[in-house]
Backbone as a ProteinNet text record, in pm:
[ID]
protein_1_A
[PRIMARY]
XXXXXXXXXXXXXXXXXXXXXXXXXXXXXXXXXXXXXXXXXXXXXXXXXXXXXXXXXXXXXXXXXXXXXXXXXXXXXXXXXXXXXXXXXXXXXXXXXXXXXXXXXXXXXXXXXXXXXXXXXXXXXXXXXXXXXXXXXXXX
[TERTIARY]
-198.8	-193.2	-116.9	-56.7	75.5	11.6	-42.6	-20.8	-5.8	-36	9	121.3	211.3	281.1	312	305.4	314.3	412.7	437.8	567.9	481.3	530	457.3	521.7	525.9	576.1	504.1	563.4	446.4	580.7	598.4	700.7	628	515.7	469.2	437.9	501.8	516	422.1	294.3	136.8	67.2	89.9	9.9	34.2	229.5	221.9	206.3	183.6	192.1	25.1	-47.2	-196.4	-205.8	-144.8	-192	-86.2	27.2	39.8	-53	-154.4	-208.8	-322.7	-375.5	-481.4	-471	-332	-280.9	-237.6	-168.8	-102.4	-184.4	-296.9	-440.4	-427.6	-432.1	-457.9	-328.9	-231.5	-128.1	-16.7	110.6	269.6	345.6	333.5	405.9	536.2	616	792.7	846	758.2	887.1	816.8	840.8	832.1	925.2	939.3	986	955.8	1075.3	1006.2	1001.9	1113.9	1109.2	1094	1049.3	1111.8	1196.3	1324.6	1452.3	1457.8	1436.8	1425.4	1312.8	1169.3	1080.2	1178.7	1243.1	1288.1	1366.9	1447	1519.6	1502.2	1388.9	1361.6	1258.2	1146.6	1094.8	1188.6	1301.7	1403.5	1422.5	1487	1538	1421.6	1314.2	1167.1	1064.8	1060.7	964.2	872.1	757	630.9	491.9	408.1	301.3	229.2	242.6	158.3	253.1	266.8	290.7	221.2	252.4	140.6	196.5	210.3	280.5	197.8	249	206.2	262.1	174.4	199.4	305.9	268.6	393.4	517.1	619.2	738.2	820.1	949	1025.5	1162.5	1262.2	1350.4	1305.1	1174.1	1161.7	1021.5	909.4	795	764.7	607.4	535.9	566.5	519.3	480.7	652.6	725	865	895.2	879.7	931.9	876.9	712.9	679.1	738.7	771	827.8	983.5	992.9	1183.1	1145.1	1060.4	1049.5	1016.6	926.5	849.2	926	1069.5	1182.3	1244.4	1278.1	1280.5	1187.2	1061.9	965.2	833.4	824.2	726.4	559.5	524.8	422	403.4	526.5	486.4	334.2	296	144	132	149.3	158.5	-34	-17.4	-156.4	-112.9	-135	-121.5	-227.2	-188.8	-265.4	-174.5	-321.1	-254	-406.3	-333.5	-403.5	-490.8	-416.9	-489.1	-595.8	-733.1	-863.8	-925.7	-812.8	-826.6	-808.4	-906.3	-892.4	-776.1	-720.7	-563.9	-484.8	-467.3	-366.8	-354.6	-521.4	-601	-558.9	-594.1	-564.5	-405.1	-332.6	-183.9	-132.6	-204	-131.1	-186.2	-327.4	-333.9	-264.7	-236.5	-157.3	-24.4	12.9	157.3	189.3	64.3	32.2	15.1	-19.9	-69.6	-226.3	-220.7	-307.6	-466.1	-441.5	-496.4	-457	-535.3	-562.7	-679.4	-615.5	-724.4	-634.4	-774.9	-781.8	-722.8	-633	-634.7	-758	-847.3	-893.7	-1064.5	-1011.4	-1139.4	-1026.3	-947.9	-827.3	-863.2	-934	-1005.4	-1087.4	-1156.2	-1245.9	-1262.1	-1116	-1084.6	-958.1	-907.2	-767.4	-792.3	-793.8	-763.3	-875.9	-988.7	-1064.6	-989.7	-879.5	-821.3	-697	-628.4	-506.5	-562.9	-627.7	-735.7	-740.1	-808.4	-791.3	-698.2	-597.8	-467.3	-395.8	-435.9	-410.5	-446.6	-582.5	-686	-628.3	-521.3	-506.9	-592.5	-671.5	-784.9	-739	-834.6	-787.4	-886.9	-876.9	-916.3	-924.4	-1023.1	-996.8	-1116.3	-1079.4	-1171.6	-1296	-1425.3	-1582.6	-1592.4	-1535.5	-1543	-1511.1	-1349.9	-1336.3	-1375.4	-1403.9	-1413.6	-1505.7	-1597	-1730.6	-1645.4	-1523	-1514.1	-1375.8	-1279.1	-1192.6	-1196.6	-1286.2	-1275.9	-1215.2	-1251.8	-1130.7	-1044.3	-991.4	-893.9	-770.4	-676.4	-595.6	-441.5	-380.1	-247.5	-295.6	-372.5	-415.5	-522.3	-567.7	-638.1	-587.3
1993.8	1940.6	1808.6	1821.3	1692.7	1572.8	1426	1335.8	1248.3	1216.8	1122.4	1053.5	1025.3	925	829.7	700.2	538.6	508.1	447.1	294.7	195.3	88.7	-54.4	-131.3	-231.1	-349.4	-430.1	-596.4	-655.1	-763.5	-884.4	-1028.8	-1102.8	-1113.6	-1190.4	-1118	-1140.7	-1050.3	-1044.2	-1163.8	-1118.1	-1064.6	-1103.8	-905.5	-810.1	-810.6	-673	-621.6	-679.3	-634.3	-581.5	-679.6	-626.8	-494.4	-501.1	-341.8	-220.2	-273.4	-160.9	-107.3	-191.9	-169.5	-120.5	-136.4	-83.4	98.3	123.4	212.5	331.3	268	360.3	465.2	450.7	518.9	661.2	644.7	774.6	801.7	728.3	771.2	797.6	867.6	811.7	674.5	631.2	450.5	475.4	520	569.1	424.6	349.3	177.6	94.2	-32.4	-167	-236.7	-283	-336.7	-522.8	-558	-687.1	-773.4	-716.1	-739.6	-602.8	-645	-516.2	-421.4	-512	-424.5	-325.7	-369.6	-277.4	-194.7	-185.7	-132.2	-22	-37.2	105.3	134.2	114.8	196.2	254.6	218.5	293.9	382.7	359.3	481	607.5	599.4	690.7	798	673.8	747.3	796.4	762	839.1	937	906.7	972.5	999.1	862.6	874.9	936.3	942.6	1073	899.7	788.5	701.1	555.2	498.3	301	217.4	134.8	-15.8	-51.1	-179.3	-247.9	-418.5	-500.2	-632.4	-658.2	-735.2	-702.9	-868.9	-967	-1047.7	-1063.3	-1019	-1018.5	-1072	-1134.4	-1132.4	-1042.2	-1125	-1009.6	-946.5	-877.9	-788.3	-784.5	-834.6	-802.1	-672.7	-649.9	-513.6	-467.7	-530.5	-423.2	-423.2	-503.9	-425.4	-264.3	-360	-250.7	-87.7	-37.6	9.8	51.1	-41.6	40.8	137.5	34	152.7	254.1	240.8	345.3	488	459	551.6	584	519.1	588.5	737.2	704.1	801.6	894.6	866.2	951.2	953.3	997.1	924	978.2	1022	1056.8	977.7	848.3	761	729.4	731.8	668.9	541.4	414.3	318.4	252.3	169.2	76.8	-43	-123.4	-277.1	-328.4	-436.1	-540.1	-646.7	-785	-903.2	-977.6	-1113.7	-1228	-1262.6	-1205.2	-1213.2	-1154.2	-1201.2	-1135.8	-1151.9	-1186.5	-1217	-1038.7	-1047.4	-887.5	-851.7	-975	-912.7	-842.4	-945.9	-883.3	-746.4	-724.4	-567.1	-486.3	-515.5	-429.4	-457.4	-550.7	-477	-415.4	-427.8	-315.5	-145.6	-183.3	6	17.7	-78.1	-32.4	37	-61.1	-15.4	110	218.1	324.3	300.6	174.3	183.4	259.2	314.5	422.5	337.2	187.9	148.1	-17	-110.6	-233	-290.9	-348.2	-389.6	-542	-634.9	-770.9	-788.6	-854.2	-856.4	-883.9	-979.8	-1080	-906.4	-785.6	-688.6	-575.1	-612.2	-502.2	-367.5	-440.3	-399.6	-285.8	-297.6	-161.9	-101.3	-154.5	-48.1	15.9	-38.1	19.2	156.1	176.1	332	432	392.5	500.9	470.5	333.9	366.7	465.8	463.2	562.5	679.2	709.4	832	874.6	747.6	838.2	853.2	793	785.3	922.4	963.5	1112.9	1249.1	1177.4	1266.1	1260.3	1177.3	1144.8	1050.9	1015.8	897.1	773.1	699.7	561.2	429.7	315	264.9	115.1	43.2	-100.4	-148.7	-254.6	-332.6	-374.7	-336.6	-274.4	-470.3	-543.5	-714.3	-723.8	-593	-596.7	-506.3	-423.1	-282	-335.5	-371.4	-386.2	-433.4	-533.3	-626.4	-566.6	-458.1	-369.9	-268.2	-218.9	-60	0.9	175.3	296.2	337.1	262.6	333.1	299.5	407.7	416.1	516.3	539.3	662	764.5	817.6	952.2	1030.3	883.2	992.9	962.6
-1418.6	-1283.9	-1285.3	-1199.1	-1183.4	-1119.4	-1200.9	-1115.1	-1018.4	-923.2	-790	-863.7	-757.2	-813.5	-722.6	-740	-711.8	-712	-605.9	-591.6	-564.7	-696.4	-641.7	-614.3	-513.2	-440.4	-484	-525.2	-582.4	-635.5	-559.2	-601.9	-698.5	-778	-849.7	-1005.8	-1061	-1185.7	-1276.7	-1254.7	-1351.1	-1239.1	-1105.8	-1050.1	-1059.4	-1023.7	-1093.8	-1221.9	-1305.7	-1446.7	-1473	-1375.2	-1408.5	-1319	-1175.8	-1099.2	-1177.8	-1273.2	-1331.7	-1453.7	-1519.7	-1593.1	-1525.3	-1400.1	-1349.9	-1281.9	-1273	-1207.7	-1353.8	-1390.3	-1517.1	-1559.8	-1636.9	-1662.5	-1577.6	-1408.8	-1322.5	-1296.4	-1265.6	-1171.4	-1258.5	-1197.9	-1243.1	-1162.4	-1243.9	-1150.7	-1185.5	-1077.7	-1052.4	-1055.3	-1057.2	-1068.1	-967.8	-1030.1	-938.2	-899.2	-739.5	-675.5	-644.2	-659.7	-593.2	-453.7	-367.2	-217.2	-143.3	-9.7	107.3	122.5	91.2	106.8	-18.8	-183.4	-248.3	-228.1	-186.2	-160.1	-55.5	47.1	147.3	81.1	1.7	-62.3	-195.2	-218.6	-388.4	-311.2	-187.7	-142.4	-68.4	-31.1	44.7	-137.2	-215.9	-343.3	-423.1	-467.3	-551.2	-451	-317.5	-237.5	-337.7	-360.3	-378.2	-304.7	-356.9	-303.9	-217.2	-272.2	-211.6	-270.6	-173.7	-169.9	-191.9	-313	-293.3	-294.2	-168.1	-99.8	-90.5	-144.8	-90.3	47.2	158.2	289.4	316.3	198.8	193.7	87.8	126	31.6	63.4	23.3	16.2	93.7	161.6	210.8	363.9	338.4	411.3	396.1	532.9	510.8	505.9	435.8	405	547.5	622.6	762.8	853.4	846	844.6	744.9	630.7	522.9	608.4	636.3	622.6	798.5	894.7	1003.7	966.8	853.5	827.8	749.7	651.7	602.9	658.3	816.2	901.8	944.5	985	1027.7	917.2	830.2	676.5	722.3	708.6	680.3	729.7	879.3	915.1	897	737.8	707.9	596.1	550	433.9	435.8	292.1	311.1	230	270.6	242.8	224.2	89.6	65.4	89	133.1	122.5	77.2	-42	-101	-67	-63.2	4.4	-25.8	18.2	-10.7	112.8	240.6	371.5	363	360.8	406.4	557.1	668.3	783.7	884.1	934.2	1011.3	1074.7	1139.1	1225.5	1168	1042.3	956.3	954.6	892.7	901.3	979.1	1069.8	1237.3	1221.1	1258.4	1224.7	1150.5	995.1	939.9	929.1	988.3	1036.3	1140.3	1243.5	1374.3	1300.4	1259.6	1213.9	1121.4	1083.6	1018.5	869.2	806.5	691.7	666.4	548.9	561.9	449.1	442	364.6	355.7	340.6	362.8	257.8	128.1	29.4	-43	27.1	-13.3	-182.9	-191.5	-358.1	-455.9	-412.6	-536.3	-517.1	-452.4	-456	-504	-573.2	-585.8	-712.9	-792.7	-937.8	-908.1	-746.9	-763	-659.6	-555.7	-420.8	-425.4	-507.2	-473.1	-531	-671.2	-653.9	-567.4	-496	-418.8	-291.6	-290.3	-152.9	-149.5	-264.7	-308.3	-298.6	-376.8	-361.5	-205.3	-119.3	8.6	87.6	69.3	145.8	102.4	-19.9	-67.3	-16.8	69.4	141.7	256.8	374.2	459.7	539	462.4	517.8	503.4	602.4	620.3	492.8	403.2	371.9	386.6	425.1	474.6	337.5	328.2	195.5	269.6	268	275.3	332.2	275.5	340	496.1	510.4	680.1	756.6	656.3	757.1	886	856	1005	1132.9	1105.4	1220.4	1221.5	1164.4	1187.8	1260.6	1210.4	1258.2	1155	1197.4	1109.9	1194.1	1313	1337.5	1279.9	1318.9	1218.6	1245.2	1160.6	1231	1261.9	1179.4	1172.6	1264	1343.1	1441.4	1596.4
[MASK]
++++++++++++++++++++++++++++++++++++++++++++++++++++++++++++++++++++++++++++++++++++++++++++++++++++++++++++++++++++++++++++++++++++++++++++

């Protein structure tokens, strides 16, 4: 049985080096990106099964990135990790059809049951916002 496979977005090179070590284990990690603009264009060229996306980058924010990409493809299933633990953020980036929203410094033991559900077509918000978020989301 084949894999999920990952695109990670991620400008700070000891996070990404740790979420590739947290990821590697379950997934195929097709490559890391370090701004926006390479993020839409390495997802057009790998079409990953799922995105982790930091929602601040460089170039090209996450929640841009993730409106061009919806242009491409508009069933991308994008995760965002971020430093914001503020709900708006939250709520804009499910508005904007991210299929998943996880605080970094809780990244160790949501992210992959949120990849996991973004696989499922489900929505995941980090269990800190969910109450004052909501699940809504693209998918319903």
């Amino acid at each position: 049985m084949s894999r999920p496979r990952i695109l990670l977005a991620e400008d700070f090179s000891g996070v990404a080096d740790a979420l590739k070590g947290l990821l590697e284990p379950d997934f195929d990690l097709l490559g890391v990106v370090e701004d926006g603009v390479a993020l839409v264009e390495a997802a057009k060229r790998l079409q990953p099964d799922v995105i982790v996306a930091d929602i601040s980058m460089p170039r090209l924010d996450g929640l841009s990135a993730l409106a061009e990409m919806k242009k491409e493809n508009p069933l991308v299933k994008v995760v965002f990790t971020t430093m914001y633990g503020e709900p708006s953020y939250a709520r804009m980036a499910l508005k904007a059809g991210a299929c998943g929203y996880v605080v970094k410094h809780s990244a160790w033991s949501e992210l992959i049951p949120a990849i996991l559900m973004a696989l499922e077509g489900k929505i995941f918000v980090s269990p800190s916002l969910s109450g004052v978020v909501g699940r809504e989301g693209p998918h319903e």
